[in-house]
C-alpha positions in Angstrom: 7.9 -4.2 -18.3 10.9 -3.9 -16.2 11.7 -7.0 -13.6 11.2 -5.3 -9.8 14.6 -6.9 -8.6 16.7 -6.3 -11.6 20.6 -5.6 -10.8 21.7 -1.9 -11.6 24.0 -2.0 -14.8 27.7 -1.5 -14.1 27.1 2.5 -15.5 24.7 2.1 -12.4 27.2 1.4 -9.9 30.1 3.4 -11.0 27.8 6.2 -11.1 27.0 5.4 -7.5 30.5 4.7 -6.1 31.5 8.6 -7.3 28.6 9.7 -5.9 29.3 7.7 -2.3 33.0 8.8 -3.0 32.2 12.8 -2.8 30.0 12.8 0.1 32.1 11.2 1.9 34.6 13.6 0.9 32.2 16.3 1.4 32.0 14.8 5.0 35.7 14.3 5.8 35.6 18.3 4.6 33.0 19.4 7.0 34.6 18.3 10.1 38.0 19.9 9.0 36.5 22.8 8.7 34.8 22.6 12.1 38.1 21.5 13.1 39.8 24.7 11.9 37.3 27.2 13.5 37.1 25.2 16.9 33.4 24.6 16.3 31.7 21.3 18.0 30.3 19.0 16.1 26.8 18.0 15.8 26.6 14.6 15.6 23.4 12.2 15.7 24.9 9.3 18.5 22.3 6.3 20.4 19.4 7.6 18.8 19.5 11.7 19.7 21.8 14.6 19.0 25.3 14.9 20.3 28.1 17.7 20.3 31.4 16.7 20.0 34.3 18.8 21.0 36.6 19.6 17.6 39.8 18.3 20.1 37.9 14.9 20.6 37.4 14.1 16.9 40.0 11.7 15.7 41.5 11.9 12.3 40.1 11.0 9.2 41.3 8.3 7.4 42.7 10.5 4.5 44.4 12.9 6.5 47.1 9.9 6.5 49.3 11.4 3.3 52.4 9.9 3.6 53.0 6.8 1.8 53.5 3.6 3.9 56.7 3.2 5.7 57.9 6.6 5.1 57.5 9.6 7.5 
């Protein structure tokens, strides 16, 4: 019989950090596409459905490329 609280094995968590990794990533691709074909976003914001304007959506943290200090 298994414990009820038992920690997930380290396979476990690596597994789950990929898997947090590509939705995210799966995310961050969805808005740049909405971005690209000047599409709002739909958005769920203080408990009910919002549309965001493509202009009004900031940049995702990964679209920073450059190394820092250089430009």
């Amino acid at each position: 019989m298994k414990r009820k609280n038992a920690r997930p094995s380290r396979t476990t968590d690596a597994s789950g950090r990929k898997i947090d990794m590509a939705l995210n990533q799966a995310a961050m691709d969805a808005v740049e596409a909405h971005k690209k074909a000047g599409e709002p976003l739909v958005v769920w914001q203080d408990g009910r459905t919002t549309l965001i304007s493509p202009d009004d959506v900031p940049p995702a943290k990964s679209d920073r490329r450059t190394p820092r200090g250089r430009k």
